[in-house]
C-alpha positions, 0 to 999 in steps of 0.5 A: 249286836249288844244289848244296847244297840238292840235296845236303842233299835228297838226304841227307835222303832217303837218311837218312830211307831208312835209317831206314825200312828199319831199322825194317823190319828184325829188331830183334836188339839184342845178343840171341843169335841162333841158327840152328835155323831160318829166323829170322834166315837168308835161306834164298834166299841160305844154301847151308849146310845144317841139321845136327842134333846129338846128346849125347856119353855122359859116364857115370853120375851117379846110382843108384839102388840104395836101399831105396826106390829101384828100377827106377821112379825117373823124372821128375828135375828140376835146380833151380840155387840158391846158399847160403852155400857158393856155387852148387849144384844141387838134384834131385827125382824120383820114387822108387820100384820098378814093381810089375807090372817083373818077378816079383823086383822086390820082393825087391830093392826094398821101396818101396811106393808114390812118394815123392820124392827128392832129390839135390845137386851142388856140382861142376856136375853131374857127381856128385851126393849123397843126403843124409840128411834124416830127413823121410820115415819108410820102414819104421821108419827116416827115414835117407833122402834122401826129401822127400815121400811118401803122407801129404802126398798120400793119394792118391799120387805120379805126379810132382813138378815144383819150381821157384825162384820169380825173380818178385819179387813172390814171398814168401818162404816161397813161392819153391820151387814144387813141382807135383803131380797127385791121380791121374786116373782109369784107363783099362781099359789103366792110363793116365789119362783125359783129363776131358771137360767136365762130367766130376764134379771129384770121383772116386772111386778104392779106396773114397775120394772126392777132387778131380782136379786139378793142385795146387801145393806151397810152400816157403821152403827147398826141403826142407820142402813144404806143399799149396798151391793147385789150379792147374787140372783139365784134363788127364790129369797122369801125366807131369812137368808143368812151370811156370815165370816168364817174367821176359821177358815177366813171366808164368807158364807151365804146361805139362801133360799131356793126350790126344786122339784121331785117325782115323789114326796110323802105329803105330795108337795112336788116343788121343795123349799131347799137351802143352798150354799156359797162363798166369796172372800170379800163379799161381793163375788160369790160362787155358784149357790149349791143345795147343801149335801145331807148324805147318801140317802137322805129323805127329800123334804122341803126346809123352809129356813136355816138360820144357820151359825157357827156354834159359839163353843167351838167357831169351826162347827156350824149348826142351824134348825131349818123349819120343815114345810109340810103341805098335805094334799088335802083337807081331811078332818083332822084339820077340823081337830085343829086350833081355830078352824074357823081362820083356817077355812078363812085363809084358804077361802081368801088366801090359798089352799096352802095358807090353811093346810101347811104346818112347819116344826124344826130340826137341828143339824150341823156341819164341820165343813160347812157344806155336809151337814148332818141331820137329826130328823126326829124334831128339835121344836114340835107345834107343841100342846094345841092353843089358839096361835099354833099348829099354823104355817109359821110354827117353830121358826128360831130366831138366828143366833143362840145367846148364852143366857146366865143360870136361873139357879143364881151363882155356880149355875153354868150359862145356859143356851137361850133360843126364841121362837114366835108364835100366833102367825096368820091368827089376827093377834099379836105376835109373841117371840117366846124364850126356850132354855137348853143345855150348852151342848145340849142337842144330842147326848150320850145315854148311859142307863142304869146298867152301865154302857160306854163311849169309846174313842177313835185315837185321837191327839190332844194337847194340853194338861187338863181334861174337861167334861160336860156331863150329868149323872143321877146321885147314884150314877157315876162315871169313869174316864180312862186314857190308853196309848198304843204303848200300854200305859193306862190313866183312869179317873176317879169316880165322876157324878154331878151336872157340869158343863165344864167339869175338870177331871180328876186322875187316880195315879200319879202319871200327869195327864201331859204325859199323855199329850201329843200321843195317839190314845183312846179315851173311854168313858165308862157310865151308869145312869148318866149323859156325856154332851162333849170333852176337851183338853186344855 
């Protein structure tokens, strides 16, 4: 055998290597790539440890302070839309004022039952109007900025989901989705029961008959809505249920409220509020809701809402920040500790026992598949530093949707992630929806301290000619990136620092970063002093 033949042998099986080992490898493409998990991270080489963030306060954004407002204006929900004023954001939620919140609620407020409100921006989210609608006739006068309200659903509101409709199969007079519950029927202690199977579809409730169910509304303008179709009777509803296209995997999702029960829980609360899953392909049939999956071993809790959502940097992840409803056994005297304990006592005494011992924060999770998600259980949203409208059952409910809000450092500043949540539930005052500000990305990062530690990848296939990163150093730190193939060949960055969300790479040698695209290699991040949020190629 020549020399030649040999070589060429030896090529070929070298070539034929490389191929197979790419196509075992994670097929990123020019996808982001985040590092919340151990997806794309090898956890036997990584030394850098997970660091969990948490939103900045950025002040007030709305209140809710009108007639037909009060202390029970929740559930808000961001649609971005454009007109022919350019990009603008619409808002919807529940407005109204609790009746069993305090003895004065209702000399400071006048509504009577749930309507549902509406708000826009035109400056990203950081100020928002009520505009003035004339749709909804409150005592006399349509001067308000209410959309809906008990004649569109004679049994009333307990929450309104809307989004705009991207599949383009949706006629237009369909392209605002709004989601909305007939109420359940009531426990003995106010929350809703969980149908069992053979439960009757029709209940009766104040000496009426109607259908239990989650129904679907419709519009073409996403003002004026009409009753649709009923999407599905199993689950309890009580809490804003969401649903959206996929347009990655081209279906819809819903995700809806439900119960179950347990033996044992760590507060003693036996009947959880869960979130549950299904799809359909065009919105009107709809599989089996099924509890969502958090892994083996996974604690059991009650999550209250989920506001989930694909993540607006990369569609095929979806994130959401569920509340967590914790109900303790009983009064103890750390409740005497906590804000206004005199509206407390009074919402047990006129109300139920759990009105007073119930308090909620919020987590973050995500999925790559939209029905295995993983879950951070160190909170994302505490109650926060006790005043009067917090520590309640209510605390730490976002707003669905996060908004990419413009820098408030002025120009070269990245957009920023703005998320909302209200507070001030069951006090007799006025609602406020506060703005939090957070790095894009910026859930869980990758901590290098001083010392030095690393990230190292499982091999991966990208495409393109370009890496970028979102990270942040100290002056000091730095951070190093090298590209290795199973060939040997080797790149390594030049020394990186700085704060970017999408901070372009820049490589020592000669050999272009293309060269290594299409190839299975592992990349390594080598960092002092410095967070790694996420990389992609393009």
């Amino acid at each position: 055998m020549n020399n030649l033949f040999r070589a060429g042998i030896v090529a070929a099986a070298l070539g034929a290597t490389i191929a197979s080992s790419a196509s075992a490898s994670l097929q990123v493409g020019s996808r982001l790539q985040v590092l919340w998990d151990d997806h794309v991270v090898d956890t036997s080489q990584t030394t850098a440890s997970r660091l969990v963030h948490h939103p900045e306060y950025a002040g007030v954004a709305l209140t809710h302070d009108e007639p037909w407002e009060g202390d029970g204006c929740d559930y808000h929900c961001i649609v971005p839309d454009r007109d022919e004023k350019g990009d603008f954001l619409r808002m919807y939620y529940n407005s109204c004022a609790i009746g069993c919140g305090w003895k004065d609620v209702r000399k400071r407020f006048a509504a009577n039952s749930v309507r549902i409100g509406y708000a826009e921006s035109r400056d990203g989210g950081v100020t928002w109007v009520k505009p003035e609608l004339g749709i909804v006739n409150f005592k006399g006068s349509k001067k308000n900025n209410c959309i809906l309200d008990s004649t569109s659903n004679e049994h009333g509101w307990d929450n309104f989901f809307v989004f705009k409709d991207t599949n383009p199969a949706c006629p237009p007079d369909e392209r605002y989705k709004g989601i909305g519950a007939f109420f359940a029927t009531m426990n003995a202690d106010g929350s809703a029961v969980m149908p069992a199977p053979g439960d009757p579809v029709v209940v009766e409730s104040g000496g009426k008959k109607f259908d239990r169910g989650l129904w679907c509304f419709l519009s073409a303008d996403g003002i004026h809505f009409r009753r649709g179709w009923l999407l599905t009777r199993a689950g309890a509803f009580d809490t804003l249920n969401v649903g959206f296209w996929d347009s990655v995997r081209g279906v819809y999702h819903l995700y809806l409220r439900g119960y179950h029960h347990v033996k044992e829980e760590r507060n003693g609360d036996l009947t959880l509020r869960d979130v549950r899953h299904c799809e359909s392909r065009d919105f009107k049939t709809w599989t089996e809701p099924v509890l969502l999956d958090f892994g083996p071993g996974a604690e059991d809790y009650s999550l209250y809402t989920n506001v989930i959502e694909p993540y607006f940097r990369e569609p095929s992840i979806f994130i959401g920040f569920p509340s967590r409803y914790v109900q303790r056994k009983a009064w103890t005297a750390n409740y005497d500790r906590l804000p206004s304990v005199e509206k407390r006592r009074w919402r047990m005494d006129h109300g139920h026992p759990r009105f007073g011992l119930t308090l909620t924060d919020c987590i973050f999770m995500f999925s790559r598949d939209g029905q295995r998600f993983f879950r951070e259980e160190d909170a994302f949203m505490r109650p926060g530093p006790e005043n009067g409208g917090n520590w309640v059952y209510g605390d730490c409910y976002p707003a669905r949707t996060l908004v990419k809000t413009p820098s408030p450092f002025g120009e070269g500043g990245d957009d920023e992630i703005s998320l909302y949540a209200f507070d001030r539930h069951w006090t007799g005052l006025a609602s406020r929806l506060h703005r939090y500000r957070l790095r894009q990305d910026g859930f869980i990062s990758r901590h290098a301290t001083y010392a030095g530690q690393k990230v190292v990848t499982k091999p991966l296939v990208f495409t393109g000619h370009e890496m970028l990163v979102n990270f942040s150093t100290s002056a000091r730190g730095r951070m190093f990136v090298t590209l290795r193939d199973e060939a040997g060949s080797v790149l390594r960055s030049v020394e990186l620092f700085g704060d970017k969300v999408d901070r372009v790479v820049d490589f020592e040698e000669s050999v272009q970063l293309s060269g290594f695209a299409g190839r299975a290699v592992t990349v390594e991040f080598d960092m002092s002093d410095a967070d790694l949020y996420s990389f992609r190629f393009r």
